[in-house]
N, C-alpha and C positions, 0 to 999 in steps of 0.2 A: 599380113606381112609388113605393112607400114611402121607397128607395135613393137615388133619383133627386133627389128635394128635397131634403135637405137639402145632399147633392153642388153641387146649382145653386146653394144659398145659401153655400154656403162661396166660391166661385168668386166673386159678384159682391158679396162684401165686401171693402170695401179694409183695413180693418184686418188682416184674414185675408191678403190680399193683401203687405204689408207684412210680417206676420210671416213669412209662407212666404220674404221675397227675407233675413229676417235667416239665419231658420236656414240657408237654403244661402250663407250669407255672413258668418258671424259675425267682428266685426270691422272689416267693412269701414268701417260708419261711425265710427271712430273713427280708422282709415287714415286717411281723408277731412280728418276734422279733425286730422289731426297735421301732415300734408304742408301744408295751407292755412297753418295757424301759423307751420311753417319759413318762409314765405314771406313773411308779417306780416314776423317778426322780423327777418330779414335787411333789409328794408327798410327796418323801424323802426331800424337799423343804421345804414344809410346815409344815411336823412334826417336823423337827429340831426348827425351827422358833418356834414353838407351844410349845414345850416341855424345851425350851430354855428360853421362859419368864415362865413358868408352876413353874422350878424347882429354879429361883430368884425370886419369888413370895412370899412372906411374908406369906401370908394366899390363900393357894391355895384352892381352893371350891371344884377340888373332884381329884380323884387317876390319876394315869399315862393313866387307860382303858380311861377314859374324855377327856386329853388330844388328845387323840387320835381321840374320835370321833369329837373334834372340829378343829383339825387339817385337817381332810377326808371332814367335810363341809365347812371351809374354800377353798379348794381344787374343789371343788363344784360351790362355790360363783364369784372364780376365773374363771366358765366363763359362766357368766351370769345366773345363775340358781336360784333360788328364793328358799329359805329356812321358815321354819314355828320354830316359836320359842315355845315352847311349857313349862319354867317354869315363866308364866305372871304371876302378883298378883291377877287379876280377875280369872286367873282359864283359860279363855279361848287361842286357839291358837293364835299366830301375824304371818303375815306376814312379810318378811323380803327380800326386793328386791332390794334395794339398793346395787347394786356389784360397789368394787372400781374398775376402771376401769385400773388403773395400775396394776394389782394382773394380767390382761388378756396376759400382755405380754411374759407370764413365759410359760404357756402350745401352747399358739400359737408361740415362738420361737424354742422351745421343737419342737412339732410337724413338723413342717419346716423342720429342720435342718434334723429328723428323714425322712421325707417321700423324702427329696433329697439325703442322704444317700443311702436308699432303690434301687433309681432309678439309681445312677450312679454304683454300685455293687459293690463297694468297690474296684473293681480288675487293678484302675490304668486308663488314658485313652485311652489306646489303644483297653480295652474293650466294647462289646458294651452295648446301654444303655437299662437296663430295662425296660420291656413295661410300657410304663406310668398307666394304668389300673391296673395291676400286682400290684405296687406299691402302687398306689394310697387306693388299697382295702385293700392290706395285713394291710398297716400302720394303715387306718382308724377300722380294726377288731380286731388288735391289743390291739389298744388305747381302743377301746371302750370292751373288756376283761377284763382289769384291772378296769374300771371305772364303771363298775355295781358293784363287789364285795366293791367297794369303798362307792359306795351311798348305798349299803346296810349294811355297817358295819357304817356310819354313822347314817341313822335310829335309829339306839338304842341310841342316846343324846339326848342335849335338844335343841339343832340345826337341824331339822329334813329337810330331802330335799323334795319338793312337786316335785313328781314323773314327771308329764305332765311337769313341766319347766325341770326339771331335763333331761327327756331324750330328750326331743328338744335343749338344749340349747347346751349340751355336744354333741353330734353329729355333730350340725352346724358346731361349733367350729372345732372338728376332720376334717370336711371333707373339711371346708374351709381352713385349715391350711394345710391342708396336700396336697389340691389339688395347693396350691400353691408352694410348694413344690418340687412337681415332674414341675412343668413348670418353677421352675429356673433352677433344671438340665439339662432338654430340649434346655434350651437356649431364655428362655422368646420367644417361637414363637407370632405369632400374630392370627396365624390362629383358634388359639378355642374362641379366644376372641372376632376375627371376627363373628365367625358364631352363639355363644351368642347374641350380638347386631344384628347380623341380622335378629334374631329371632324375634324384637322389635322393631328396628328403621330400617326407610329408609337407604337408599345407603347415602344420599347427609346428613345426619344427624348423622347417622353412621362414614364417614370422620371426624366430628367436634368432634370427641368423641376420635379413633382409629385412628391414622392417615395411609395412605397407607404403610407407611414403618416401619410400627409397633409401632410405640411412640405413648406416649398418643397427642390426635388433641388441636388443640388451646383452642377447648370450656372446655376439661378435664383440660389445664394447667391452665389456669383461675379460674377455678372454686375452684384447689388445694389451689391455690395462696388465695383468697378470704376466703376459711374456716382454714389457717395459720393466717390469720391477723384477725378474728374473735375470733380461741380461743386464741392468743396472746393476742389482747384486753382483752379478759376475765382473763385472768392471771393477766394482768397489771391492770385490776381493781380489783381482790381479793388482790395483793399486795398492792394497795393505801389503799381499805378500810381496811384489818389487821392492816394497819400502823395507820389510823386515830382515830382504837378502839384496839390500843396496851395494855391498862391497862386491858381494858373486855377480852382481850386475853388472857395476863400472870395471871388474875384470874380464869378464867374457866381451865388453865391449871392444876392448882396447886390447885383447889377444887375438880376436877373430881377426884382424885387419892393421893396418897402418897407413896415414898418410889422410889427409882430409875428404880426399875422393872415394875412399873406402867408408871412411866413417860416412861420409852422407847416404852412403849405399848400405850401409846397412840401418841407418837410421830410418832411411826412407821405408824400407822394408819390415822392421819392425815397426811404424805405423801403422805401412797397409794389413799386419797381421794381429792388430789389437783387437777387431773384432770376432777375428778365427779363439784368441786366446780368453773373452770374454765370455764366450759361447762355453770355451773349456771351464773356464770357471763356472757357471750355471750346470754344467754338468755335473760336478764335481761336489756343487752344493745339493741336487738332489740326489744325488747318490751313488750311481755306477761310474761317476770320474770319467777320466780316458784313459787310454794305452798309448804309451812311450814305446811298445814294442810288443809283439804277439801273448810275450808271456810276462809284461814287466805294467800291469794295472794299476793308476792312481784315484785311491777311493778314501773320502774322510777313514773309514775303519782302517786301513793304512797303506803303504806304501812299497811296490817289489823293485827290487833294482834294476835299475831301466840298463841298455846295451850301450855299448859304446857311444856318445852322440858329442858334434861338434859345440865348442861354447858360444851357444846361443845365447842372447840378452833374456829371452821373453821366458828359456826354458831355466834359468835359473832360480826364477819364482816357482816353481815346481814345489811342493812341499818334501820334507826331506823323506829320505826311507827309515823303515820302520811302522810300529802300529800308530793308529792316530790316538791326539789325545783330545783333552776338551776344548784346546783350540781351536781343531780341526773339527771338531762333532757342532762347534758355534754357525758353523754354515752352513746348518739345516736353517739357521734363522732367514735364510731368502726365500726357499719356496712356501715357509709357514707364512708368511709376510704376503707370499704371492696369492696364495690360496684366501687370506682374509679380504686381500683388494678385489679381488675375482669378486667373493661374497655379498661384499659391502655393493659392489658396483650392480649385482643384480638383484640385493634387495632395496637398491635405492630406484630403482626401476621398474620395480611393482608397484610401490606407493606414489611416486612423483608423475608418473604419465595418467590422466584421467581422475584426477581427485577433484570432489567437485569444488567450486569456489564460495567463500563464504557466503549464508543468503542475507542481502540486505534489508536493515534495518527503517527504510523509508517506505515501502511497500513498493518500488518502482520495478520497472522492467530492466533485465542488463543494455544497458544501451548497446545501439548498433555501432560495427567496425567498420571502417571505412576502407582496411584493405582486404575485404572479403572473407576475411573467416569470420567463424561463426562468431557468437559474442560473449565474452568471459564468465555468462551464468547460463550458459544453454546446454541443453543436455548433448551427450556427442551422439550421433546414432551409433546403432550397432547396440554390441556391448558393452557396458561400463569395466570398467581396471577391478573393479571388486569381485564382478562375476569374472574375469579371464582370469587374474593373478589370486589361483588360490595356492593351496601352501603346497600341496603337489606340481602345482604348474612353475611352482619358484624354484622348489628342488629340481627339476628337470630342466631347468635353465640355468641353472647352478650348473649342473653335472654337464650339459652340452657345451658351458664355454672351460669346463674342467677339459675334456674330449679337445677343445679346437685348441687351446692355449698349449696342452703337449702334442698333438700333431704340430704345429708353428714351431717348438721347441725343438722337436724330432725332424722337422724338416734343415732347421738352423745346424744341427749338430751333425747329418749329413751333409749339408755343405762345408763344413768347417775342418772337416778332417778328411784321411783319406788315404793311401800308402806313401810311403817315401823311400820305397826300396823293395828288397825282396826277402825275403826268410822272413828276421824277426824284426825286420821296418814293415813289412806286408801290413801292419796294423798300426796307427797312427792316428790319434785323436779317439772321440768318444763314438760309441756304438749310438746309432741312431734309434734303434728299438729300445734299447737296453733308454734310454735316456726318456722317449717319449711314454713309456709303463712306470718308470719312476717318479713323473712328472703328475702323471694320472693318480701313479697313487697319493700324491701330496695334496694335490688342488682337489679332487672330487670330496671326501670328507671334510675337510675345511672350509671349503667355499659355499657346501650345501649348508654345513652347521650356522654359518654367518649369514647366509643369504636370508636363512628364516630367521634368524634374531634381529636382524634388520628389517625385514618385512613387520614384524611384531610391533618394532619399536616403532619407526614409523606409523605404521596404521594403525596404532592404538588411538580411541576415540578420547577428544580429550574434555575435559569435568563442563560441563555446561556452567556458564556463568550465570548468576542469579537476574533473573529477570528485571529489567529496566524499565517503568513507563515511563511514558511522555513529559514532562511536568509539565500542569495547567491547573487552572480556578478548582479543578475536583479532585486533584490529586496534588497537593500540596511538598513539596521536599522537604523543606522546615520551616519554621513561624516567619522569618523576615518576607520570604518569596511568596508565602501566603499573602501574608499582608500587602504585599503587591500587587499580587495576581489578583484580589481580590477590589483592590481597588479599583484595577482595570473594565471590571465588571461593574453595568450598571446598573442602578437597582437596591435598594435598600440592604445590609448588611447588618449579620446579626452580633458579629465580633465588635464592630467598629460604630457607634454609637454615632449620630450625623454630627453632634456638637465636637467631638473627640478625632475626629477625620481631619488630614491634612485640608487648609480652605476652606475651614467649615463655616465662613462666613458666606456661604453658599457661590460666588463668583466662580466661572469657569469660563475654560478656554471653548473656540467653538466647538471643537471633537467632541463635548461633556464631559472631561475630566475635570478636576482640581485643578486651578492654576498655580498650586505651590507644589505641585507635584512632580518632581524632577523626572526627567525622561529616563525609561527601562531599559537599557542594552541588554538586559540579562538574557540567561538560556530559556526566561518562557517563550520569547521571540523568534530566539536563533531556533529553539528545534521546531518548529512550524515549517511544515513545508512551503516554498514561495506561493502557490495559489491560496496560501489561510492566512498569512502573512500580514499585519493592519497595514492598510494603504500609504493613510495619512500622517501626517508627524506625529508622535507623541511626546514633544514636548510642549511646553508652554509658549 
């Protein structure tokens, strides 16, 4: 009974109560508040932004309460959530899904910064680090705290958020931002990302993605490489075509609006939508384009006439209607371009990792490393790059970052489009299938054909150069080094006559050379290893 009370008094105190959930949770409440913060600021973000063209606004359409709530659905839109527009001239609601995709980088840098915060505790590093879990949850309940009261206090504009995008879309985002997050303060391991993929792919498949020492494998760096030269291209083709429909440009700028607070409103806006219009161009150069409208497809073979739409800057670069010609058919040159880099990157990848190092010409050992790897002529264990990377195993690392570089594509082009209305806006921007099977069919044969002519070139063995020996007294290079080497040697010589020999008034130095015999620098000396090296001076 002694046992028993004070037992019962620890249990029905709450402060005791309170300390017991820190200690199994240490951290959490600071999770808590870091995620909620991210959340503040990004808003704080966009209401400044909102309330900042609202109040240089000539004729503003409604009070500071509007600003706001179009500030909170901007905030919304930002990361990927589908909004219903609700004051259309028909009466009925629009959808509105097109999210710029630059807006995405504020709450997924936000959230980052927050949930690696969270994880190293603030307290310096000699402390240790927060459970990753800990972290990972606090930030993500955080975040997602603030961001209900946010899409419900939007609800009441004329921006409304469709609930079912709304809470999938904010979530993702949370939880993928944040989970990566806590894995830079970790220290980028490899291990959760290992056992992800292994959930999915083989072992031998798995390598080509994750490589064993954590970096991403050859088929991921390819495949990186290949969707940078994809929306590159696409960029490089929204800037030719703006440039070649410069006049439809600076008109649609300057009809859409009036007055300096409009123009920076739509400037701003066409920024954040250059990489939505980037994406359309990579689509556009592998082939299925986008839709302007359910029935109005823009594809290099050509162009249907799109519905009614307002004069937009960035839609003016559109190419015009009608069938394409070879101007238009020239923009297959990005994904050909893409599929060679793809190639090149994974046959430089076969040859470059595990080739052995030249073998030295002194007979020594590879000297030891002093930051513990092993030492630039030692064999690696395992298997050698010659038995793993054969010409099957390259084609198949071809083709898997052919596979990952249009999923990457196919994911970009769903996020980059999406309806803008209903009927024949229901359709807007490129089809995400349609773009990531056009992309596969461009990079898988190209990337494989180059991967192995790269592999070839590379690993070709190259002409053995003609053997070198040593120079010395028996192996002579030509008559002067002879004559040298030979004097060096003591002992009667059958070239050099004792009368006929430099000194031959028999005088020497005490080594037993010749005293008029000038000292050797030459290479019979230098290629001597230092243990056979002559001690003593050799000159007079």
């Amino acid at each position: 009974m002694a046992d028993v009370t004070p037992m019962t008094a620890r249990r029905s105190t709450p402060a005791a109560l309170l300390a017991r959930v820190r200690d199994r949770s240490p951290g959490l409440p600071s999770a808590l508040l870091g995620g909620a913060l991210a959340a503040v600021l990004g808003l704080a973000v966009f209401t400044a932004l909102v309330m900042l063209l609202w109040i240089s606004s000539p004729y503003p359409d409604s009070g500071p309460g509007g600003a706001l709530h179009v500030a909170a659905a901007l905030w919304l839109l930002a990361h990927g959530a589908e909004l219903v527009r609700t004051d259309t001239l028909s009466g009925v609601p629009a959808p509105m899904g097109v999210s710029p995709l630059l807006l995405l980088v504020l709450p997924v840098w936000l959230l980052r910064r927050a949930a690696r915060d969270a994880a190293d505790g603030g307290a310096g590093d000699e402390a240790p680090l927060v459970p990753g879990r800990t972290a990972w949850t606090g930030v993500v309940l955080g975040y997602l705290a603030v961001g209900a009261p946010a899409a419900l206090h939007a609800a009441g504009g004329g921006l409304r958020p469709a609930w079912v995008w709304t809470g999938v879309c904010v979530t993702l985002v949370a939880v993928a931002a944040a989970g990566a997050g806590v894995w830079t303060a970790y220290g980028r391991p490899s291990g959760p990302l290992e056992r992800v993929l292994g959930a999915v792919l083989p072992r031998g498949v798995r390598h080509l993605v994750l490589g064993p020492d954590g970096r991403p494998g050859a088929a991921a760096r390819a495949a990186a490489a290949g969707a940078v030269v994809l929306t590159g291209g696409g960029t490089l083709l929204l800037a030719v075509s703006l440039g070649g429909h410069g006049g439809e440009t600076r008109g649609a700028f300057l009809r859409l609006t009036e007055g300096w607070s409009g123009w920076l409103a739509v400037l701003l806006l066409c920024v954040t939508l250059v990489p939505n219009a980037a994406v359309w161009a990579a689509a556009y150069a592998v082939g299925p384009g986008f839709f302007l409208g359910t029935d109005a497809p823009v594809t290099p073979l050509g162009s249907a006439p799109a519905p009614p739409l307002p004069p937009f800057p960035l839609l003016a670069a559109v190419p015009d209607t009608g069938a394409g010609t070879a101007v238009n058919w020239a923009a297959g040159a990005v994904p050909l371009t893409a599929g060679l880099v793809v190639g090149y990157f994974v046959g430089r990848g076969t040859t470059t990792h595990g080739r052995a190092p030249a073998a030295r010409t002194d007979g020594r050992a590879p000297a030891a490393r002093t930051d513990g790897r092993a030492p630039a002529g030692a064999r690696p264990r395992g298997r050698t790059s010659a038995e793993v990377w054969t010409r099957g195993r390259t084609a198949g690392a071809a083709a898997l970052a052919g596979v990952l570089c249009a999923a990457l594509l196919a994911l970009l082009a769903a996020l980059a489009g999406g309806p803008l209305g209903v009927a024949a806006l229901s359709r807007f921007g490129p089809v995400w299938w349609q773009v990531g099977a056009a992309t596969l069919a461009w990079l898988g044969p190209t990337a494989i054909a180059t991967s192995l002519a790269v592999r070839a070139w590379r690993g070709r063995a190259p002409a053995d150069p003609p053997a070198e020996r040593l120079p010395g007294p028996r192996a002579p290079r030509d008559r002067p080094l002879a004559r040298r080497s030979r004097a060096l040697v003591p002992g009667p010589h059958r070239w050099f006559p004792r009368s006929r020999q430099p000194g031959g008034d028999g005088r020497k130095t005490p080594d037993g050379l010749p005293r008029d015999l000038p000292p050797d620098p030459g290479p019979t000396a230098a290629a001597l290893r230092p243990e056979e090296a002559p001690s003593g001076d050799s000159g007079g």
